[in-house]
C-alpha positions in Angstrom: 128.2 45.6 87.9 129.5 49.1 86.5 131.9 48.5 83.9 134.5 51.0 82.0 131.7 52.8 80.8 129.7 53.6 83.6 132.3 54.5 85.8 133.8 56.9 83.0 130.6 58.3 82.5 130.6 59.2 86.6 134.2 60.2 86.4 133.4 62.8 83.5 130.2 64.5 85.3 132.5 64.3 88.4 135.6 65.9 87.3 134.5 69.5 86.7 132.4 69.7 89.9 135.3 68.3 92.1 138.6 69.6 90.6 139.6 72.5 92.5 137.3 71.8 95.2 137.7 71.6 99.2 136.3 69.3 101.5 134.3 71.1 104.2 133.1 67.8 106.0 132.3 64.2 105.8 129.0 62.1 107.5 130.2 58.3 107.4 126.5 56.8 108.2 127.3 53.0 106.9 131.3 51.7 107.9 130.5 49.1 105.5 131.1 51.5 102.3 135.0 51.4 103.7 135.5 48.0 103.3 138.6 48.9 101.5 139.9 51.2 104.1 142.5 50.9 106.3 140.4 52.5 109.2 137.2 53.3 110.7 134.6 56.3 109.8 136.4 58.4 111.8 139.8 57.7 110.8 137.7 58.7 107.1 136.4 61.7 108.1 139.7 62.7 109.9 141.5 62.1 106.9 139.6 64.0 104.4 137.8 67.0 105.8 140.2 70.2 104.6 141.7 68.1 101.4 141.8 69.8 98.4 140.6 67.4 95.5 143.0 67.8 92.3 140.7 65.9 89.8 139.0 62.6 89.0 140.6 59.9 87.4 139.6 56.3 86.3 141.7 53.1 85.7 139.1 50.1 84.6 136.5 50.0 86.6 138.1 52.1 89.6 137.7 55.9 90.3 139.6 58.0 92.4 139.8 61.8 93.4 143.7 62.8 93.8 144.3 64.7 97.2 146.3 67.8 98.5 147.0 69.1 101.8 149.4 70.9 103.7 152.0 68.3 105.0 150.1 65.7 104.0 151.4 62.4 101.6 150.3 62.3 98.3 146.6 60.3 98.8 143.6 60.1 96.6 139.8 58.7 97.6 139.7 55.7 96.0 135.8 54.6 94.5 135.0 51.0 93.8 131.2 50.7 92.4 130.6 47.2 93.4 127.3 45.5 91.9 125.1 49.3 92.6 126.9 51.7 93.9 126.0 55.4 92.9 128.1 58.4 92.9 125.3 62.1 92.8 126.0 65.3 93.1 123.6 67.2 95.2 122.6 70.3 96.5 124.2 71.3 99.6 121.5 70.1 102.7 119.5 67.8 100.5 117.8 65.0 102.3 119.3 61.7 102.6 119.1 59.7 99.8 117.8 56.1 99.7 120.8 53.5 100.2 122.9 56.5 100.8 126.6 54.9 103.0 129.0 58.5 103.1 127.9 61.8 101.9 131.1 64.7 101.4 130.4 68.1 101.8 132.3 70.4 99.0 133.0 73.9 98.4 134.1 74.7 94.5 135.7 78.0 93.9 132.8 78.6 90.9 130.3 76.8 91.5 129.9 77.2 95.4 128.5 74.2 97.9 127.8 70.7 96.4 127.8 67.4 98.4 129.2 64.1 97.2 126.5 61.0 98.3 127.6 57.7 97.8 124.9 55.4 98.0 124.9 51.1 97.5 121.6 49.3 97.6 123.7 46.1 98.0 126.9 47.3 99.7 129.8 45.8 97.9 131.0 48.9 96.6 133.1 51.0 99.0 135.2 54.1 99.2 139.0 54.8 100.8 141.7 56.9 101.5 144.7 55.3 99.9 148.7 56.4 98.9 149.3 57.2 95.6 152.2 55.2 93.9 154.3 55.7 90.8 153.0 53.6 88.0 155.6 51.1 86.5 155.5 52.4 83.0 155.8 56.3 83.9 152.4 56.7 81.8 149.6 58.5 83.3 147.4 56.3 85.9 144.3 56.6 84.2 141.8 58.6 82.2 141.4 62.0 83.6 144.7 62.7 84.9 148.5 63.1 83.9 150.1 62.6 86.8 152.3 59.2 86.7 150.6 57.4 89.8 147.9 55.3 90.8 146.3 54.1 94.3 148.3 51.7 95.6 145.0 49.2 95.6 144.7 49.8 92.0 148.4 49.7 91.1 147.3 45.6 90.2 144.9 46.7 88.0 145.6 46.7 84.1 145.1 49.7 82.1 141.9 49.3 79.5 141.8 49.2 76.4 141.3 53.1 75.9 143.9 54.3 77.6 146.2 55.9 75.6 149.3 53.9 77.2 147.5 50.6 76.6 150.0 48.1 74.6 148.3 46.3 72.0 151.8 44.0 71.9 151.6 43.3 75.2 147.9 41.9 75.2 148.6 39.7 72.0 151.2 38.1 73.6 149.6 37.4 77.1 146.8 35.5 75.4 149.5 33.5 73.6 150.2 32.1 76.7 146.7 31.6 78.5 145.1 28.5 78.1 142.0 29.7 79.6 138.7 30.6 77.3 138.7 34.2 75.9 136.1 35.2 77.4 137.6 34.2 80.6 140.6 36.6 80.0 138.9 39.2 78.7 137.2 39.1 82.5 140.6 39.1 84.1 141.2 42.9 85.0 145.0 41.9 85.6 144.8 41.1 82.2 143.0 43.9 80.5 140.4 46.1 82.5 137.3 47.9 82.8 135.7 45.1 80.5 132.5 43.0 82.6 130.0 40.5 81.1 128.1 43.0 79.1 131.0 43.7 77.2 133.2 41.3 76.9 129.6 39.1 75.2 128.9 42.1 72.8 132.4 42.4 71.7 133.0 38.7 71.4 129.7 38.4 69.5 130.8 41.6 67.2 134.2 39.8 66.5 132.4 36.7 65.7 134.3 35.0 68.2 133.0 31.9 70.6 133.7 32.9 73.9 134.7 29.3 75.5 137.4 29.5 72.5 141.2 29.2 74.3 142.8 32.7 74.1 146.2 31.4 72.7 144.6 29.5 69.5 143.6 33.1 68.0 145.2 34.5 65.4 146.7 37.9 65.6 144.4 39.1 63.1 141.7 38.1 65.1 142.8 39.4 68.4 143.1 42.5 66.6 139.5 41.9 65.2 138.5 41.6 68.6 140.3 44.7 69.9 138.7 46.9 67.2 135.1 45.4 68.7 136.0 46.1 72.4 136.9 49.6 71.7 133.8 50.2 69.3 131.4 48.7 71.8 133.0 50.8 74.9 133.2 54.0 72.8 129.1 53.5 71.6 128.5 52.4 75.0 130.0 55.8 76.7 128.1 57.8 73.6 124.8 56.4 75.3 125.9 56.8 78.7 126.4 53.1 79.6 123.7 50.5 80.3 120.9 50.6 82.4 118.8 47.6 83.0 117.5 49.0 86.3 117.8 52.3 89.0 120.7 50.8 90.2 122.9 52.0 87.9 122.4 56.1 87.2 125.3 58.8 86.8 125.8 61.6 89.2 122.8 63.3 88.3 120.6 60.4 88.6 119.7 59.7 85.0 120.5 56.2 83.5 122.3 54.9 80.6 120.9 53.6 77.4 123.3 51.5 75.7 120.7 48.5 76.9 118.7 49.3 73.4 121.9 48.4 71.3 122.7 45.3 73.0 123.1 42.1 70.1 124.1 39.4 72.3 123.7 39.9 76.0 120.4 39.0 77.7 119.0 38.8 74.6 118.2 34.7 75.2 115.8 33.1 72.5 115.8 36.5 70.6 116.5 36.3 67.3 120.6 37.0 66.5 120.7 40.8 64.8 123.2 39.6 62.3 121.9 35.8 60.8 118.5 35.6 62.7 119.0 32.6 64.7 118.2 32.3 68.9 121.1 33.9 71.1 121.6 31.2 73.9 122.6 31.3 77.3 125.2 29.3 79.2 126.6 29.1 82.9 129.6 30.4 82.7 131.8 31.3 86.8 128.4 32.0 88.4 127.8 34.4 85.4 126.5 33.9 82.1 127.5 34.0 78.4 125.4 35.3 75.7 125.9 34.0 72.1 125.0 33.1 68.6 126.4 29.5 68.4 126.2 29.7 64.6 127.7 33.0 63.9 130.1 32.6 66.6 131.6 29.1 65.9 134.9 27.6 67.7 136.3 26.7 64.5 136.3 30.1 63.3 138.8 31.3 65.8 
């Protein structure tokens, strides 16, 4: 699944293609990429075709394009990339691309006719037309914006941990309270978001923490440790344009990520730990898997 920074990495090639832009048309060819909306294609394309899109912003793993139109509320299209969904840009009339669910027809004052194709190979990823609500803290809703509101589907979403209105505080003293495993938490995107498996194993594994270890036992000098890690990994990990293990996951030009050649922990089973030599194991961990280096990353180091 796209994590913080694949989605970023489609949010940033987005946003100068798209900001300013107008919707000259939609083509809903699969309902199933608007799982998340409150109607049907047609209620989409209804409610779309002549907005004026104002940007592209991110909170976690969720993207959205802020909407304006003449008497219109205040509404954004709201992206969620599921386990493979793609966002491409593409020249106006290009042919139909494979998995493709919506395609959006643009005109950009500079850079003419583009269209928008959303495409899912496994169709857990959807788009929506959604209201835009004040956030609770006044902050900016995401990365990518200024403006001090969210979709309301994402209002339950935490912000990451490179957000600029991200509370460090705030974080040390919800795992205080959570008896659940770390690495559990760190999953939790009520709790902190845009972090996934890949991550939240190659952060754990660069703080030298075990990830079954109960969040409320760590130090604060360790969470910090670890907070350090997850914004390091994220930050290298949008330098090399996210991970790619396969063509599912590609940013809007269609070129992958290669953050998958700096991975230490994660599916590296049997290979040999980068930092003491010893096998990375695997274990079943919520119909997912954690990656680790029992020896470097001990419980009773915590």
């Amino acid at each position: 699944m796209p994590e913080l920074p694949e989605v970023e990495v489609v949010r940033a090639g987005l946003a100068p293609a798209v900001t300013g832009a107008t919707v000259l048309g939609v083509t809903v060819l699969d309902e199933r990429a608007l799982t998340r909306h409150s109607g049907d294609g047609a209620h989409f394309e209804a409610g779309l075709s002549g907005r004026l899109i104002r940007g592209a912003a991110r909170r976690g793993k969720f993207l959205w394009l802020p909407l304006d139109g003449p008497g219109r509320p205040s509404e954004a299209v709201v992206a969620h990339l599921g386990m493979s969904g793609q966002i491409l840009l593409r020249a106006p009339g290009a042919a139909t691309e494979r998995h493709e669910r919506i395609r959006l027809d643009i005109h950009h004052p500079d850079h003419g006719d583009l269209a928008i194709v959303f495409a899912d190979q496994r169709t857990f990823g959807s788009l929506a037309l959604d209201a835009l609500v004040p956030t609770t803290d006044a902050a900016p809703g995401g990365h990518g914006t200024v403006d001090a509101s969210v979709p309301a589907q994402v209002a339950h979403i935490a912000r990451d941990p490179l957000d600029p209105a991200f509370r460090t505080g705030v974080f040390r003293a919800t795992l205080a309270r959570k008896d659940s495993a770390i690495k559990r938490v760190l999953l939790d995107q009520s709790v902190v978001s845009g972090i996934g498996n890949i991550y939240a194993d190659e952060a754990l594994w660069a703080a030298r923490i075990h990830p079954e270890v109960p969040a409320r036992v760590l130090s604060t000098r360790t969470v910090n440790r670890l907070l350090a890690e997850v914004d390091a990994v994220l930050e290298k990990a949008l330098a090399e344009g996210g991970t790619s293990f396969d063509a599912q996951y590609v940013n809007v030009n269609g070129q992958s990520g290669y953050f998958a050649h700096s991975l230490n922990a994660y599916g590296r089973t049997g290979q040999p730990c980068p930092r003491c030599g010893r096998p990375i194991v695997r274990v079943s961990f919520t119909n997912r898997s954690s990656h680790f280096c029992p020896y470097c990353q001990k419980p009773s180091r915590a």
